[in-house]
N, C-alpha and C positions, 0 to 999 in steps of 0.2 A: 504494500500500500504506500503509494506518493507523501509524500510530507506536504500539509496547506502552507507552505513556509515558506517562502521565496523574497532573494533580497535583491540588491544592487545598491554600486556607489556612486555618488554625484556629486561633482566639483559644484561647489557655490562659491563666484566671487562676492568681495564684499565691497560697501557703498565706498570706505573708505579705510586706508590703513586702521587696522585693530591693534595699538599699542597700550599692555596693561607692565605691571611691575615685572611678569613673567619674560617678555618679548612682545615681539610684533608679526601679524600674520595678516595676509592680502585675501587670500582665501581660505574656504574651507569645505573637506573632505567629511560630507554626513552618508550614512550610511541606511537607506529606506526599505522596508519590510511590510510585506502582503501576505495577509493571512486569508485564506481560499476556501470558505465551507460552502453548501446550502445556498448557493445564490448568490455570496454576499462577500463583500473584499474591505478588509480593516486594515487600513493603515496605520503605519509606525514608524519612527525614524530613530535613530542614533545618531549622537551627537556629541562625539569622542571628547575627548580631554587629554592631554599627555600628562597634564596634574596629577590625573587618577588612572596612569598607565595606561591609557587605551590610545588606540589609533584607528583609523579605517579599517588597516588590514588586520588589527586585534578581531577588533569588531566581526570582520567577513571570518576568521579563524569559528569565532565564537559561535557564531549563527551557523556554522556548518554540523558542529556540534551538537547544538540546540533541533535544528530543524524536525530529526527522529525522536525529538520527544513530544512532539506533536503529533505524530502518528498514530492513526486508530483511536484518538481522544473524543470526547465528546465538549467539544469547545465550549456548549451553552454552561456546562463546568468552570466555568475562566477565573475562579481564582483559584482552583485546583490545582487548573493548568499552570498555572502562572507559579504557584509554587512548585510545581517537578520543575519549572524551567530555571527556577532562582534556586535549586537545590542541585541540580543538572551541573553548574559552573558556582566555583566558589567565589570568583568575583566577577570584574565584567559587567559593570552596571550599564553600560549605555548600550550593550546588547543585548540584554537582559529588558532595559525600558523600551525600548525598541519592540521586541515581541510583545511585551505587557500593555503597551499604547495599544498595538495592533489588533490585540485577544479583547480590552473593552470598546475598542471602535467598532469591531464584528458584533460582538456581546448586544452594544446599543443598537446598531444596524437589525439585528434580528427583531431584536423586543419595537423596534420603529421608536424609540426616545433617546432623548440627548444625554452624554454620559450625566452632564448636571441633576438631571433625574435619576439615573439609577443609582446618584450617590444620596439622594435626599439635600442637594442645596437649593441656595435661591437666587438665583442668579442675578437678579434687583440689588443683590450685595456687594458685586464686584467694584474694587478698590479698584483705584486710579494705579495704573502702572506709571514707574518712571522711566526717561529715556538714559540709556544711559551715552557717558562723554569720554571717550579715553584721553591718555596721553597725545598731546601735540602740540604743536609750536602754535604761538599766538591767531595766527592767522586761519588755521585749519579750526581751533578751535573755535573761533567767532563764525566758520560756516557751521559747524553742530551744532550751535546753541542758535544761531536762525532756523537750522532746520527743526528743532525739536523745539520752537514757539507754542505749538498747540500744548504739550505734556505739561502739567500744574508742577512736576516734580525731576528733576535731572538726579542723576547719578553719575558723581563726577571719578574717574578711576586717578589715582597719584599712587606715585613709585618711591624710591626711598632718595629723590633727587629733586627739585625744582618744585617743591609742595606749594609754595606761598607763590611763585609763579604762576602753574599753572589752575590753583584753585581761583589766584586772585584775578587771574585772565577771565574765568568762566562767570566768577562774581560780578565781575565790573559792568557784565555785559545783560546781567538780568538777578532780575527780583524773584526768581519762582525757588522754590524752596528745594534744596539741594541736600542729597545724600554723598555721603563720601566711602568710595572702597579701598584699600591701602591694598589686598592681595598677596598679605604676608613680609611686604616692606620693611615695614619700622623695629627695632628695637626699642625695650622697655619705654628705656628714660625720653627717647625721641618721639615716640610714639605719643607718651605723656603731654610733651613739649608743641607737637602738633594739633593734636587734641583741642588741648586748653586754647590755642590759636585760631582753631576752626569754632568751638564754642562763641565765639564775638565775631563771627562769618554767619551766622544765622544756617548752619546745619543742623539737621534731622538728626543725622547718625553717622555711626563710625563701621563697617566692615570689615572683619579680619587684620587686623590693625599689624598683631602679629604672628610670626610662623606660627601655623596649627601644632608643633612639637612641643611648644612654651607654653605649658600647660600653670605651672608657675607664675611664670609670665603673667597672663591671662588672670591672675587670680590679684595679682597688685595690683593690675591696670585699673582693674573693676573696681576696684576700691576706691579708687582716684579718679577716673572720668569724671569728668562734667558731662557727657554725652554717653548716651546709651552706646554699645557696643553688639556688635551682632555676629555670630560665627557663621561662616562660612567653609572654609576648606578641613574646619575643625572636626567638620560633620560630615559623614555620608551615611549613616543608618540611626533607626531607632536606638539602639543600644547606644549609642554614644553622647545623647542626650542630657541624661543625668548630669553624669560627670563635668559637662560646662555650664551648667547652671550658677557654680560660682565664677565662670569667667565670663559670662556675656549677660548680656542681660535679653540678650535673643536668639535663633537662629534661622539661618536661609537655607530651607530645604528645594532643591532641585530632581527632577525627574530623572534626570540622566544621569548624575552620581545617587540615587538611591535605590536606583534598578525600575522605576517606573511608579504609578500610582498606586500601588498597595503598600510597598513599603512608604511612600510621603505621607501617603494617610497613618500611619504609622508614628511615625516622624511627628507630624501632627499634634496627634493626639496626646504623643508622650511630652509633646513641650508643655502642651498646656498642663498637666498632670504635676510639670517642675516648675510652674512660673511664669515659664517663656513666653515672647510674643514669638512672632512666627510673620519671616517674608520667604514668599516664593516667586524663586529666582530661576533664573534659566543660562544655557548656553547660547553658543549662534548658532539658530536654530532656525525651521523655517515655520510657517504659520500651522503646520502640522505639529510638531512640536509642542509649539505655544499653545495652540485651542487644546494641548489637553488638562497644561497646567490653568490655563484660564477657568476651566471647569472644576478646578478645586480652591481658584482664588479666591471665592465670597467667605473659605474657609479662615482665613488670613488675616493680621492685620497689615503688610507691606505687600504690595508686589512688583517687582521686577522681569516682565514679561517681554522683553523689546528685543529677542533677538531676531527675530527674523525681519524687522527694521534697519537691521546693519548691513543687510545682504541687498548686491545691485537690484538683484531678480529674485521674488521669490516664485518657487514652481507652486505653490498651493496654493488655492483661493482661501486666504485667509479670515478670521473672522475680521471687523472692521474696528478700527479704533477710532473714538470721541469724543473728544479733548481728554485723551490720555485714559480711558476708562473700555476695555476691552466688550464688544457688544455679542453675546451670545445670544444665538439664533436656535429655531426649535429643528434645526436639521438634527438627524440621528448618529448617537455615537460621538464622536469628536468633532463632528459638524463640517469636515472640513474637506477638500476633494482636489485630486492634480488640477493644474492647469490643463 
């Protein structure tokens, strides 16, 4: 018996140089997955990280792997499935999410409702996404912050070099309220030092300030902020929750490092259990991606959903954005279909 499991990879360039604290990338290699029952085709993507070891061709490794465990399944089973598939490979999250988007995009396609319904949310809830602003020189900057005029909220990315430059470029040039991600930059005492600087810059928040290793770390800082702090690379599963509750005072669960929507619900839930608030973030993704985190946003208090904004071309008719707030529709599943 055939496996419903079939993938392929697609170069997506993007709008403009992607420079975070890690490097700089022009494009990017996501990895898309079709899952084939009863009529019905559930899309899914991957959307690697080298952060969290994967790559495209991790990725295609994985899903070759994966495929025969889909065989002879009874798909309308989908979180069944979805756990043989995340017990199948010990890591591998964004091949992993990748099948698990595509198992509840079928899942809603069958039942004819939008995943927002078969989670029990309300989709009248969804928070304002921010755009986010990477590293750049004055000039490239002032064309992002024109182009993301409609978003109430920027997300501005700094590295461990040119902080008060390039925040204060972005400041100079608008009033909308701004989040800040450092992406593992800073050390302690500088981190502090910045902090306390961006507190009189009219910031939201602080991201990952520092290495996810500096669990220590983490635990002075918090003590010290002026500004909320939120974990990011600190995290990739429910289980690791707990333990930064005294370093952050939040965290950003992503679909692609958690292995898809059952562990972020997951995630989720165990923040709220420790305290946490809770943003959901995303990679450079493309609107397939997005609409499925978008369907768990009303769950959230931040969200960060603008990858597939980054990209020249997106291939997916994506949901629509207005003024910065993501508009779920009553299509089925993940709502969301190729070009």
């Amino acid at each position: 018996m055939a496996s419903p499991l079939s993938f392929r990879t697609v170069e997506l360039p993007l709008r403009h140089a992607w420079t975070i604290a890690r490097g700089t990338s022009t494009v990017k290699r996501n990895v898309f997955v079709e899952v084939r029952s009863e009529g019905h085709v559930g899309y899914g993507e991957a959307a690697p990280n080298v952060r969290y070891g994967e790559s495209w061709e991790t990725v295609e490794v994985a899903l070759h792997k994966l495929a025969p465990v889909l065989e002879g399944r009874d798909l309308r089973h989908f979180r069944d499935v979805s756990e043989a598939v995340d017990a199948a490979l010990p890591d591998n999250p964004a091949a992993k999410a990748a099948v698990d988007l595509a198992l509840h995009d079928w899942a809603g396609k069958v039942m004819g409702v939008p995943l927002y319904r078969m989670l029990g949310v309300d989709p009248s809830r969804q928070p304002v996404t921010s755009m986010s602003i990477g590293i750049d020189v004055p000039e490239t900057l002032a064309v992002k912050v024109r182009e993301a005029a409609d978003f109430p909220v920027l997300k501005v990315k700094l590295g461990a070099d040119r902080v008060q430059e390039v925040f204060g470029t972005v400041r100079s040039l608008t009033a909308q309220t701004i989040r800040v991600d450092a992406n593992e930059a800073w050390k302690p005492d500088e981190a502090l030092a910045h902090i306390q600087w961006l507190s009189t810059q009219g910031v939201e928040l602080v991201e990952q300030p520092l290495p996810a290793a500096d669990v220590e770390g983490a635990k002075w800082l918090r003590a010290r902020s002026p500004l909320p702090l939120v974990a990011d690379e600190s995290l990739t599963k429910a289980s690791d929750v707990p333990k930064l509750a005294e370093g952050f005072h939040g965290i950003n669960v992503k679909l692609q490092k958690s292995g898809g929507i059952r562990e972020a619900l997951r995630i989720i839930e165990t923040a709220r259990a420790c305290g946490l608030k809770v943003m959901l973030g995303c990679m450079v993704e493309t609107g397939l991606g997005i609409a499925a985190g978008a369907h768990l946003a009303p769950l959230v208090d931040w969200v960060d959903l603008d990858g597939n904004l980054l990209l020249a071309e997106d291939p997916y008719r994506a949901h629509p954005v207005v003024q910065g707030r993501i508009q779920l529709g009553a299509g089925a599943g993940l709502g969301v279909e190729p070009r």
